[in-house]
C-alpha positions in Angstrom: 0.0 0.0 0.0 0.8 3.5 -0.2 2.5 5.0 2.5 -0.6 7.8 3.2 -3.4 4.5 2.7 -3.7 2.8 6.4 -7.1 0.9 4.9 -7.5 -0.8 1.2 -10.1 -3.0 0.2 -9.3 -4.8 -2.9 -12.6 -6.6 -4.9 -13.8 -7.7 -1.8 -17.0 -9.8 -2.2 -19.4 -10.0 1.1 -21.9 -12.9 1.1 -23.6 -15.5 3.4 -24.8 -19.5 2.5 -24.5 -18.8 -1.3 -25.8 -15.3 -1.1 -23.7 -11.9 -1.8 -24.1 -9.2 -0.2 -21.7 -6.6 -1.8 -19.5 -7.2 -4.9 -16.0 -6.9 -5.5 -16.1 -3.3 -3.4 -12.5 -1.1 -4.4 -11.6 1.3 -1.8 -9.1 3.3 0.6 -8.5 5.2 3.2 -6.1 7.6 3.5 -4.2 8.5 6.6 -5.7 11.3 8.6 -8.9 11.4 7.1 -12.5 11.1 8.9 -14.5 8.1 5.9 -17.7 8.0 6.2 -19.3 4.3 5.1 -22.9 5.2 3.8 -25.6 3.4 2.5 -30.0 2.8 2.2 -31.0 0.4 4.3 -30.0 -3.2 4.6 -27.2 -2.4 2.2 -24.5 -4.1 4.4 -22.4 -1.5 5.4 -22.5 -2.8 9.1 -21.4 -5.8 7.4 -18.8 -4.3 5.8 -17.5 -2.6 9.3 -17.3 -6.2 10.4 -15.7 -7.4 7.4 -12.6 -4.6 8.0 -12.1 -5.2 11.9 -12.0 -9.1 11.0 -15.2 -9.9 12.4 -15.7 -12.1 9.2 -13.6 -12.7 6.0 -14.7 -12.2 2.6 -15.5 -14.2 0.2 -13.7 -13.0 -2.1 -10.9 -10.3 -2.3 -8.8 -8.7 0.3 -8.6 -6.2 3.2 -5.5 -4.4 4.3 -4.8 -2.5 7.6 -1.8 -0.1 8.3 0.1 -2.0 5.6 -0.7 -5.6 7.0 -3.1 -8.2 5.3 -5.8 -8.9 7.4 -6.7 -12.8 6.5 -3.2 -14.3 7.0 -4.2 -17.5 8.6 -1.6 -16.3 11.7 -4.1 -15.6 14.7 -0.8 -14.4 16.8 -0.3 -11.7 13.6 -4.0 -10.8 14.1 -3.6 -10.0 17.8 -1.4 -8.0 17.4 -2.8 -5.9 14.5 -6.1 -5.7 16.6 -4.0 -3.3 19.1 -3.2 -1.1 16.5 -6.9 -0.2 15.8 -10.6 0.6 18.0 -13.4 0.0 17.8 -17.2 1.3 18.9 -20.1 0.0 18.7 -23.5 1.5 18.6 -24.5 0.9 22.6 -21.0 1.5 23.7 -20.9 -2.3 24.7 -19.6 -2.0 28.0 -19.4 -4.9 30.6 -22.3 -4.0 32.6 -20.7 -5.4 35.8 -17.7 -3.5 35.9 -17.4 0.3 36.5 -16.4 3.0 33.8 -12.7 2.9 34.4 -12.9 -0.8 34.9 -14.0 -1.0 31.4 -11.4 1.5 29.8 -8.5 -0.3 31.5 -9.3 -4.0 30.3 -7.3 -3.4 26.8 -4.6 -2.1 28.6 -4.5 -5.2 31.5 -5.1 -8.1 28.3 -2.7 -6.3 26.1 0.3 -4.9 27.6 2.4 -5.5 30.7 2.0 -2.2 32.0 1.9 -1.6 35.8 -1.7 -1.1 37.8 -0.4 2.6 38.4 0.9 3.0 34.7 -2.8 1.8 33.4 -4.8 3.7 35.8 -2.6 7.2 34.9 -3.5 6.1 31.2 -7.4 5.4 32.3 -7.4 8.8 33.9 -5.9 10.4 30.9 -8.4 8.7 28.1 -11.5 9.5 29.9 -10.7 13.2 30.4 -10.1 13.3 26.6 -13.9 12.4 26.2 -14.9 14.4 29.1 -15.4 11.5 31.7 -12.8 12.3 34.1 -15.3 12.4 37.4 -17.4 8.9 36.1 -14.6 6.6 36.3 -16.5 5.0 39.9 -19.4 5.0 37.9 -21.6 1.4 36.8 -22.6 2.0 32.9 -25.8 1.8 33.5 -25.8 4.9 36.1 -24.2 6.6 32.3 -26.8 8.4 29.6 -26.3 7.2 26.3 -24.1 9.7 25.1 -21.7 9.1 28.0 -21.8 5.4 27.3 -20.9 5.9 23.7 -18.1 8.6 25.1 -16.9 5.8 27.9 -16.9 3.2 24.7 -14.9 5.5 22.8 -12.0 5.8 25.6 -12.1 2.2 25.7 -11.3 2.0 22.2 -8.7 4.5 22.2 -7.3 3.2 25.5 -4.2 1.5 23.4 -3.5 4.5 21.4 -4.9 2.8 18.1 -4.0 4.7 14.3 -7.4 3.8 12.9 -10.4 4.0 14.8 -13.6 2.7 13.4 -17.0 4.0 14.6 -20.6 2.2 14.2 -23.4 4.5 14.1 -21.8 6.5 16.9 -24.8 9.1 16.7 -27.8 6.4 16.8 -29.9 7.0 19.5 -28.5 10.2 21.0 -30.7 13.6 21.1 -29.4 16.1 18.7 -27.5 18.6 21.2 -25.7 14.6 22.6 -25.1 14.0 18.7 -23.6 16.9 18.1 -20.9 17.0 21.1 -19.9 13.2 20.0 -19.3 15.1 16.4 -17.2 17.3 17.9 -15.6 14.4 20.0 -14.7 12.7 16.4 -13.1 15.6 15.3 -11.1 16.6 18.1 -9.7 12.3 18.2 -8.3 13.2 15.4 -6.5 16.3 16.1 -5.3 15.6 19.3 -4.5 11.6 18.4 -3.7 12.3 14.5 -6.2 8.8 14.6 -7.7 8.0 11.0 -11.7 7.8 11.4 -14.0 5.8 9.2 -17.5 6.1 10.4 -20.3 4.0 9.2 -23.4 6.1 9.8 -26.9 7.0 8.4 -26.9 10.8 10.1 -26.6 13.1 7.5 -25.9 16.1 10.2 -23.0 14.1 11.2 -21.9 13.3 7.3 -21.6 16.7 6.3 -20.2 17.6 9.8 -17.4 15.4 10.5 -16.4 13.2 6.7 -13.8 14.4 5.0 -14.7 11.7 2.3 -17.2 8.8 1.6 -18.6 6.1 0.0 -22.1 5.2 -1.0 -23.5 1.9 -1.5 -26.4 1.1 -2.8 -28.6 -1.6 -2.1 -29.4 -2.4 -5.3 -26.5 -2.3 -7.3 -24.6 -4.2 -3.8 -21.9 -2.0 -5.0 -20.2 2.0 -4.3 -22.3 4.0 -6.3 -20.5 7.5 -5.6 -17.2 8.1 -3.7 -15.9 11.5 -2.6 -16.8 14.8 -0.4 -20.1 14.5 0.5 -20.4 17.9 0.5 -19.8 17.9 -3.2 -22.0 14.6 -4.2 -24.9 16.3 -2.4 -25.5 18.5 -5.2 -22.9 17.4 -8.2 -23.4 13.9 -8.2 -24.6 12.2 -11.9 -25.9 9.8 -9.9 -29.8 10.6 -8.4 -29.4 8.1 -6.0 -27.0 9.9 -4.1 -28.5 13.5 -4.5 -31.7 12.0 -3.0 -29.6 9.9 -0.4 -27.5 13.2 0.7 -30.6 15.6 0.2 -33.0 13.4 2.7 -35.2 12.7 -0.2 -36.5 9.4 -0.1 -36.2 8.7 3.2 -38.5 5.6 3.5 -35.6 3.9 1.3 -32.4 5.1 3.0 -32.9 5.8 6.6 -35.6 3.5 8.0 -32.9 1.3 10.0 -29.4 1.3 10.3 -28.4 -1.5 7.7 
């Protein structure tokens, strides 16, 4: 790869039993930028977000992180590229038994040898940068939403990943929550210099925080439009994505997360 790409995905085919999902899908990410995965609904972009953290494996094609291969057949090689990138998911999916801090430190105790005063300086650190630094004693379920997804998010950065991958972080949240998360992404990656790619169906948060995206459509199971979203809304030749990135046709494109 390119030394500016830290994500390629190379005629990757998605499918299940026999049946595909997306087709031979060419795209990349480039260092530094905040990529927005969007899609109608049902197109398999969530499957696609699972597809490029390893989750599953293609059926065809192939997916490269930070210059590494993801499907090598080494699970030791895996590991260790799995500390080089975070992940959140749309609940935050924090282990409802352990406190805030608890939660943010497990990376840090499964994959490093660091001391219990090194990782709790490190905890301490991570949820002040997503402005949790009093909830640390706190049980996620004493947490909003939008402070779950925010205690999720330290989590994920807790090992100081490169590329940080984000699954309908706004989902759920009010729009005053959404917003702060937006500003959230974007200050990751100034203070962290951390490569974003979001799959969301917010278009406030598309035309806030992407620098770049791609569209997929559910019909063609392919990209349809890739670029500044900004751009495609109006100067796409594709009416698809004007519609898409204009909210028209909404029963089509936003009616679950897909």
């Amino acid at each position: 790869m390119e030394s500016s790409t830290v994500l390629k995905a190379e005629k990757v085919t998605l499918g299940y039993d026999g049946r595909i999902i997306l087709k031979e899908l060419d795209f990349s990410v480039r260092q530094g930028e905040i990529f927005g995965i969007l899609g109608n609904s049902g197109c398999g972009k969530s499957t696609l977000l699972k597809h490029l953290t390893g989750i599953y494996t293609p059926v065809q094609g192939s997916i490269s992180l930070l210059g590494e291969k993801l499907d090598t057949g080494d699970p030791a090689a895996y590991k260790r590229l799995m500390t080089r990138i975070g992940v959140t998911y749309q609940g935050g999916a924090l282990f409802s038994s352990m406190t805030v801090a608890e939660n943010v430190a497990l990376p840090l105790e499964l994959h490093t040898r660091k001391s219990k005063k090194e990782i709790s300086s490190i905890v301490r650190e991570k949820l002040a940068l997503v402005d949790l630094a009093d909830f640390g004693d706190f049980m996620p379920g004493e947490l909003s939403g939008g402070m779950r997804k925010r205690a999720g998010l330290a989590r994920a950065i807790a090992l100081d990943p490169r590329l940080l991958f984000f699954d309908e972080p706004s989902a759920g949240l009010d729009p005053p929550a959404a917003a702060g998360l937006d500003e959230l992404i974007l200050s990751m990656r100034e203070q962290l210099g951390v490569t974003v790619v979001i799959v969301t169906h917010e278009l406030d948060s598309i035309f806030s925080v992407t620098d770049r995206v791609i569209i997929i459509d559910k019909a063609e199971k392919n990209i349809v439009a890739e670029g500044d979203p900004r751009k495609l809304k109006d100067g796409s030749p594709n009416q698809f994505v004007r519609d898409f990135l204009n909210r028209k046709g909404l029963k089509r494109s936003f009616t679950s997360h897909g």
